[in-house]
MIDOSE-1310 file (N, C-alpha, C; in nm, 2 decimals, decimal comma, always signed):
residues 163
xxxx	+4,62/-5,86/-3,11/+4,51/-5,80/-3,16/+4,42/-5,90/-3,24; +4,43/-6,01/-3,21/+4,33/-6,15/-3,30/+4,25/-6,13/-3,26; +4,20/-6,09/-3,11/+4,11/-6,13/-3,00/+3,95/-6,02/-3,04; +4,03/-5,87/-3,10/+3,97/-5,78/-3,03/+3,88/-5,74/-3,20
xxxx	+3,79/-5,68/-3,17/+3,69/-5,67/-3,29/+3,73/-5,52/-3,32; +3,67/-5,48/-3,44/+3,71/-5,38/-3,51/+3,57/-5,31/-3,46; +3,57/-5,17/-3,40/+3,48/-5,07/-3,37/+3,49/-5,06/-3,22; +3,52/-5,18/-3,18/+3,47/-5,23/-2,99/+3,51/-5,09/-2,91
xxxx	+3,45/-5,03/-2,89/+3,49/-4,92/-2,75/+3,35/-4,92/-2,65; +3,35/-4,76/-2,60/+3,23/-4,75/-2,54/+3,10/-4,81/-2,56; +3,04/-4,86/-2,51/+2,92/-4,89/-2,57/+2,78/-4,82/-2,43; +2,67/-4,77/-2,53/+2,57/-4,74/-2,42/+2,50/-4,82/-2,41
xxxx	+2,45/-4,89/-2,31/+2,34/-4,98/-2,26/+2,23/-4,92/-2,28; +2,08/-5,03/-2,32/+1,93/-4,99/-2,30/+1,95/-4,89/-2,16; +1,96/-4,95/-2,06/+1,94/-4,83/-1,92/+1,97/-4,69/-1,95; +2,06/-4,67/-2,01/+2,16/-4,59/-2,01/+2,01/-4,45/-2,08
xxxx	+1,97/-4,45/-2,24/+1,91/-4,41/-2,32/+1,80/-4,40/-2,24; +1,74/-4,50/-2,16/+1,57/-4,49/-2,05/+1,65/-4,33/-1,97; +1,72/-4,38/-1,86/+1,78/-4,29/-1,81/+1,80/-4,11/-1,85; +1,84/-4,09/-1,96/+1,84/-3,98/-2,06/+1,69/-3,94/-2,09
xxxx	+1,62/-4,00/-2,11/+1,49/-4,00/-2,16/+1,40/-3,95/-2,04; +1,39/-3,96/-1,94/+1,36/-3,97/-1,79/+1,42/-3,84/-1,75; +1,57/-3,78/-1,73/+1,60/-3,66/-1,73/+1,55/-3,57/-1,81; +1,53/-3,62/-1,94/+1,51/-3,51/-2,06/+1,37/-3,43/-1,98
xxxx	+1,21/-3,57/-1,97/+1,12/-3,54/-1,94/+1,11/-3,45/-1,83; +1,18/-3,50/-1,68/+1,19/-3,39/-1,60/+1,22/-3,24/-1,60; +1,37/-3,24/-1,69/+1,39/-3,11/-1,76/+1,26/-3,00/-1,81; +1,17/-3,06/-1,89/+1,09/-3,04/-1,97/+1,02/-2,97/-1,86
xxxx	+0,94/-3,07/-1,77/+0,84/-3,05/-1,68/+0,90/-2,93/-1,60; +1,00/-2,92/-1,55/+1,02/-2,81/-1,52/+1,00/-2,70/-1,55; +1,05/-2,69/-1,68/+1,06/-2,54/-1,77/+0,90/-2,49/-1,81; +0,81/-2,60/-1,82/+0,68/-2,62/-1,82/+0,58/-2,55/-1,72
xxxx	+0,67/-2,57/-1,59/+0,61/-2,53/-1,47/+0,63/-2,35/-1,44; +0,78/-2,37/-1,53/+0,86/-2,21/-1,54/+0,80/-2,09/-1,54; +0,73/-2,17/-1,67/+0,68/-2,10/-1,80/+0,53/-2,08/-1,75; +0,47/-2,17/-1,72/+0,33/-2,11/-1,64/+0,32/-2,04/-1,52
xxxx	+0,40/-2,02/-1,41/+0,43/-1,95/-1,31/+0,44/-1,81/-1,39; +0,52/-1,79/-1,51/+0,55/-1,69/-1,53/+0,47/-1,64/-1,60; +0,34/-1,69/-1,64/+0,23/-1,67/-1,74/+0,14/-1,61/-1,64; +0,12/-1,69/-1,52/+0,01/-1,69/-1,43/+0,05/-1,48/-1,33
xxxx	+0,19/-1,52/-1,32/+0,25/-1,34/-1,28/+0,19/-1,24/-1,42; +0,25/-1,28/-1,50/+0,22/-1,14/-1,65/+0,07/-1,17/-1,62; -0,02/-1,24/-1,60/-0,14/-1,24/-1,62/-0,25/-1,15/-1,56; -0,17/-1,20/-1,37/-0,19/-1,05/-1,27/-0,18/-0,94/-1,25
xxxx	-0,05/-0,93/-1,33/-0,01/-0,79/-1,35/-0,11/-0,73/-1,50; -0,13/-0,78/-1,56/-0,20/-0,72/-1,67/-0,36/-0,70/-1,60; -0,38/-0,76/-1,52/-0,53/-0,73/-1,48/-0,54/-0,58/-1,38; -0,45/-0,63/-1,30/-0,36/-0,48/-1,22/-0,40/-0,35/-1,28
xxxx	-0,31/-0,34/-1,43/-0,31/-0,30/-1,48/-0,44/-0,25/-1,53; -0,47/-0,32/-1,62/-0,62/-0,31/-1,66/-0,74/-0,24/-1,54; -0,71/-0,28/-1,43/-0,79/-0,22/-1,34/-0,77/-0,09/-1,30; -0,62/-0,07/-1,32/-0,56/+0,12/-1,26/-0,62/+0,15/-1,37
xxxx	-0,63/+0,13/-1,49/-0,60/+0,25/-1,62/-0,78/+0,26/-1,66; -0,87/+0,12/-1,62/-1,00/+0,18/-1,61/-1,09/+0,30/-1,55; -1,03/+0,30/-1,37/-1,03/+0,34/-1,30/-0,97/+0,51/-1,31; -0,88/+0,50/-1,36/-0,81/+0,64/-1,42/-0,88/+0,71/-1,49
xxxx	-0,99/+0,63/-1,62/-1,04/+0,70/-1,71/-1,16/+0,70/-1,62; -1,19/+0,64/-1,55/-1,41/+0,64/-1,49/-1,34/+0,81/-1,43; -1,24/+0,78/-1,32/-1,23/+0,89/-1,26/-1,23/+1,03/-1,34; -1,16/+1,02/-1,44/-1,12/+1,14/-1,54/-1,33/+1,18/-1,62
xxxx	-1,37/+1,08/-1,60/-1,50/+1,13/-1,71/-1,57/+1,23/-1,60; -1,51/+1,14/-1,42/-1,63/+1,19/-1,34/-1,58/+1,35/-1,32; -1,45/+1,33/-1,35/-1,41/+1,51/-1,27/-1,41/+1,58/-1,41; -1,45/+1,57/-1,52/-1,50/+1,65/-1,64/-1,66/+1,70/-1,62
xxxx	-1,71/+1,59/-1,55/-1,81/+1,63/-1,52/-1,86/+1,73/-1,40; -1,78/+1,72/-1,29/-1,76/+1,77/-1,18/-1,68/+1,94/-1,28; -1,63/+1,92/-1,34/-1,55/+2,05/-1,37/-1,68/+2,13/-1,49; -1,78/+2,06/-1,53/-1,83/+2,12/-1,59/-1,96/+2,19/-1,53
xxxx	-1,95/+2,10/-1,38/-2,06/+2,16/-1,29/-2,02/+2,30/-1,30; -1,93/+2,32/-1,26/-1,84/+2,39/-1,15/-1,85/+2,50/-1,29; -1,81/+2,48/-1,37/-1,83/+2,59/-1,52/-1,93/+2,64/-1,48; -2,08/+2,58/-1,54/-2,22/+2,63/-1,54/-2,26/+2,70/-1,38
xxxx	-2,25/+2,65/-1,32/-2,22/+2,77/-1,18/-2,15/+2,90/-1,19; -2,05/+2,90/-1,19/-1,99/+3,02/-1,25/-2,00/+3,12/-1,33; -2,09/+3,01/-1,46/-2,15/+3,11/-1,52/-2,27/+3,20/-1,49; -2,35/+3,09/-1,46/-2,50/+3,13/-1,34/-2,46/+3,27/-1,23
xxxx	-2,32/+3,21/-1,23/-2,28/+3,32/-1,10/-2,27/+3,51/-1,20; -2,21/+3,44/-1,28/-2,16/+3,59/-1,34/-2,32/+3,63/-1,42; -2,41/+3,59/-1,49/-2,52/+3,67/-1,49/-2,58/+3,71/-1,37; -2,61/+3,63/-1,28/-2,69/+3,66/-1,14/-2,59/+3,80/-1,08
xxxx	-2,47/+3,81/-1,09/-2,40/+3,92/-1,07/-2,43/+4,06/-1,14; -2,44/+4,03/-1,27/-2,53/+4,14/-1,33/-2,43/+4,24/-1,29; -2,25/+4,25/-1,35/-2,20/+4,33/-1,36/-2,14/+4,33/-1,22; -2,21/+4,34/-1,09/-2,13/+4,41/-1,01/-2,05/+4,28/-0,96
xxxx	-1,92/+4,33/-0,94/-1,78/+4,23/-0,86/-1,83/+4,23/-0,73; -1,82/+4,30/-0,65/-1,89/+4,22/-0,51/-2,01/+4,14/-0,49; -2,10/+4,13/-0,58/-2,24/+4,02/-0,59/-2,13/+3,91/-0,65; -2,05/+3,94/-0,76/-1,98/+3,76/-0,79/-1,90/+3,72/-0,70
xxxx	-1,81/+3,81/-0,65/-1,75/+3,75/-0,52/-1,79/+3,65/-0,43; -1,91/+3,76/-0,40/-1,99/+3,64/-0,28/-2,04/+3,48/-0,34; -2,07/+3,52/-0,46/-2,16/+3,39/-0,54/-2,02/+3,29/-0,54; -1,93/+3,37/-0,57/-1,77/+3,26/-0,60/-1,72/+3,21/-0,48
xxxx	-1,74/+3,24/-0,39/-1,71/+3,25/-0,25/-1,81/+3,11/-0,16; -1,93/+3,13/-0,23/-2,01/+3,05/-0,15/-2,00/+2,92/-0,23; -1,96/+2,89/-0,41/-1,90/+2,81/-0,44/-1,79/+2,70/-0,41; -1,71/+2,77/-0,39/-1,62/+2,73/-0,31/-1,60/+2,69/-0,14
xxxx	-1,73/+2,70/-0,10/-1,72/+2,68/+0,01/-1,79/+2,55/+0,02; -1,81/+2,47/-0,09/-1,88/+2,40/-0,15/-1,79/+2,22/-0,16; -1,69/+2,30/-0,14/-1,59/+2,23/-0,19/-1,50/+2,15/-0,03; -1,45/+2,05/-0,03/-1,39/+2,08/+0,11/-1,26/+2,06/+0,15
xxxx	-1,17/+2,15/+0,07/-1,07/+2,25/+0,07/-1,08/+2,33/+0,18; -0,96/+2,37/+0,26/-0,94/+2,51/+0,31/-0,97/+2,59/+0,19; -1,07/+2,69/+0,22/-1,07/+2,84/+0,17/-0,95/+2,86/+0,10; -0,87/+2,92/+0,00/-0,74/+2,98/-0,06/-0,79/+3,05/-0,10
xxxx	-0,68/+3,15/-0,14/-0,67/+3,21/-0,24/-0,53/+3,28/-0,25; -0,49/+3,32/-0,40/-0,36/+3,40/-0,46/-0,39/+3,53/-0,51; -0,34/+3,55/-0,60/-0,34/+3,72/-0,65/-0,41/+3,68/-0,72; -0,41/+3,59/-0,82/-0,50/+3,50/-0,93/-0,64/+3,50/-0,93
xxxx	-0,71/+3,48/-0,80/-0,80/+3,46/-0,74/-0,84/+3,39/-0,64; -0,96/+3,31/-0,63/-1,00/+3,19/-0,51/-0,93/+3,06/-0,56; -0,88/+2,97/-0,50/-0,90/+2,81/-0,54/-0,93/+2,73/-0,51; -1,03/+2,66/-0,58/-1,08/+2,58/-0,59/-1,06/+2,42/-0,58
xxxx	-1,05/+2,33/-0,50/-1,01/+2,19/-0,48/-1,09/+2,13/-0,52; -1,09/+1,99/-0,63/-1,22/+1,94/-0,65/-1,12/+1,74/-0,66; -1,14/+1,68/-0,60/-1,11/+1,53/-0,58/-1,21/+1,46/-0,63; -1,19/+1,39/-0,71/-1,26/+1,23/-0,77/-1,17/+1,11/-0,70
xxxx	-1,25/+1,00/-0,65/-1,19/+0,90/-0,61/-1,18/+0,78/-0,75; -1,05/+0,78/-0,71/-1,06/+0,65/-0,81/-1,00/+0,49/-0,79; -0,94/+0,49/-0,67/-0,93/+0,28/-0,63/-0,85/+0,34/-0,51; -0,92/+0,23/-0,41/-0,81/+0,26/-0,31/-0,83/+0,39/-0,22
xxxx	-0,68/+0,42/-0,23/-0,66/+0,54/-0,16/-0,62/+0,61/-0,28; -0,65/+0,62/-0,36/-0,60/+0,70/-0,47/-0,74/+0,79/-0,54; -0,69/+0,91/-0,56/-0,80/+1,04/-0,61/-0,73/+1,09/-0,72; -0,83/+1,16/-0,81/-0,78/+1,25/-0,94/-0,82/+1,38/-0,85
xxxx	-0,73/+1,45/-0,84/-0,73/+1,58/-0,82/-0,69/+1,74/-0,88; -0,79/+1,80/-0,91/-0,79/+1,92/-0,98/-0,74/+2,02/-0,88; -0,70/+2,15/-0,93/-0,69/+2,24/-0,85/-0,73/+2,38/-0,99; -0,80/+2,44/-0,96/-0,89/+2,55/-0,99/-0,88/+2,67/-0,94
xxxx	-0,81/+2,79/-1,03/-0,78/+2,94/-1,00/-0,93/+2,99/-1,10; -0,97/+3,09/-0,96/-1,09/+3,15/-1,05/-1,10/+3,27/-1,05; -1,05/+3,34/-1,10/-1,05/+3,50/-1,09/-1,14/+3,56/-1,07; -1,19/+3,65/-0,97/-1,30/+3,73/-0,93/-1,30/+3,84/-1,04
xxxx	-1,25/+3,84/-1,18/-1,33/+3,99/-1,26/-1,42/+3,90/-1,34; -1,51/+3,96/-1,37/-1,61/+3,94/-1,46/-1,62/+3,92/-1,61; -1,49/+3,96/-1,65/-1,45/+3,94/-1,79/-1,34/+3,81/-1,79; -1,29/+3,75/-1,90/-1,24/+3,67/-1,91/-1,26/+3,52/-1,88
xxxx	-1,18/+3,39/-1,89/-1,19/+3,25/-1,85/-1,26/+3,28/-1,69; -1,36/+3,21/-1,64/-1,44/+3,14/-1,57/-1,33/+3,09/-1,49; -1,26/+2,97/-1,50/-1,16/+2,93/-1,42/-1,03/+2,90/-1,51; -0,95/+2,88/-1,41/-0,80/+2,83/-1,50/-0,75/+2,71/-1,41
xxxx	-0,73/+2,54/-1,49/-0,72/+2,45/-1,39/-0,52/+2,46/-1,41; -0,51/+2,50/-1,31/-0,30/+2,47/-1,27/-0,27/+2,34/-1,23; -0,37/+2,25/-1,19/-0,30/+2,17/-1,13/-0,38/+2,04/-1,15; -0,37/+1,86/-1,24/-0,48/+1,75/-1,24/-0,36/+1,69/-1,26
xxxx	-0,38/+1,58/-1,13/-0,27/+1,49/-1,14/-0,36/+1,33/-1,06; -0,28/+1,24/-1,06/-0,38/+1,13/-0,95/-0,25/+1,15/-0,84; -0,37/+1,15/-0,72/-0,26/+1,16/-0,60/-0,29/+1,01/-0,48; -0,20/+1,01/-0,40/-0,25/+0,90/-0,30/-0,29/+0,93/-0,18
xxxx	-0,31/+0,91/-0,11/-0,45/+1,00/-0,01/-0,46/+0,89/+0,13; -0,34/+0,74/+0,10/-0,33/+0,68/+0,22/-0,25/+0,74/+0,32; -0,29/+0,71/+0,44/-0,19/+0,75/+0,55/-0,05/+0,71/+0,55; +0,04/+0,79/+0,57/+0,18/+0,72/+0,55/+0,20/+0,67/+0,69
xxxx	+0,30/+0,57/+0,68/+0,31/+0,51/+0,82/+0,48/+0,53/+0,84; +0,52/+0,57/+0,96/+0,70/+0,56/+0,96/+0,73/+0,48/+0,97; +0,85/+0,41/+0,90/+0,93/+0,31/+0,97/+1,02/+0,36/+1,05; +1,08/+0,28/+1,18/+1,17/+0,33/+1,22/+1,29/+0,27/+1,21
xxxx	+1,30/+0,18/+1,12/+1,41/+0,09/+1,08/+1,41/+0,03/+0,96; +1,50/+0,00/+0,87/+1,49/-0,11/+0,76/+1,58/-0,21/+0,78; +1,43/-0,35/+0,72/+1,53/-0,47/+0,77/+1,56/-0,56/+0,65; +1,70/-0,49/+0,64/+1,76/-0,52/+0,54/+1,78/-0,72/+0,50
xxx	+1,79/-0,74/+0,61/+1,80/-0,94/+0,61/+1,68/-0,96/+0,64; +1,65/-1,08/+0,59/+1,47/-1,14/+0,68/+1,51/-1,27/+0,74; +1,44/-1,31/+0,85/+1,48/-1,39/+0,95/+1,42/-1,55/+0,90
């Protein structure tokens, strides 16, 4: 043991530390690259976003307004009726024919279809019960939802692997 020095084991070389330093940086750059891919996705999607939920409200202001046509008509209808149920019939009848729905109706009364477009193939769509008596609510809406209005296409297979 004369020979050998006190501490002597492993030792790291300059290369060694360059080396490490060089991995570190590529590490980095990658996660770098990660992290903006994944900034540049959340970014898209928030605009997405932002676009359906504008669109949702334009469409929603237009069919308030569309629904408030459709009020003031009805009302027009029920004085021009002047009491009698078969003059508002007709008036409610030719309203609705206004519309381009099939004709309905239930026990409830006529219904009414009224669609706003809002992106796409996508519409806000109302549906509107209007009772033919003379007294009471004008309309009653049962049904405002957004619908999709593209053609569906069949698949006739799912391909579970991709080539």
């Amino acid at each position: 043991m004369k020979g050998e020095k006190a501490g002597a084991g492993f030792r790291i070389g300059p290369g060694m530390a360059s080396l490490l330093m060089i991995l570190v940086t590529l590490l980095m750059a990658a996660l770098a690259i990660l992290a903006m891919a994944g900034a540049q996705t959340d970014a898209t999607l928030s605009q997405r976003n932002l676009d359906a939920t504008v669109g949702y409200y334009q469409a929603a202001a237009q069919m308030q307004r569309e629904l408030a046509g459709i009020d003031g008509r009805l009302l027009e209808a029920r004085k021009a009726a002047a009491g009698d149920a078969g003059a508002y019939e007709r008036l409610v009848r030719a309203i609705q024919a206004d519309h381009p729905a099939e004709p309905a109706e239930d026990a409830g009364g006529l219904i009414l279809w009224v669609a706003v477009p809002m992106r796409n193939d996508f519409y806000l769509e109302a549906l509107l019960r209007v009772p033919l008596q003379l007294a009471g609510p004008r309309f009653e809406m049962f049904s405002h939802k957004p619908v999709d209005r593209a053609p569906w296409e069949a698949q006739t297979h799912l391909n579970l692997f991709s080539q």
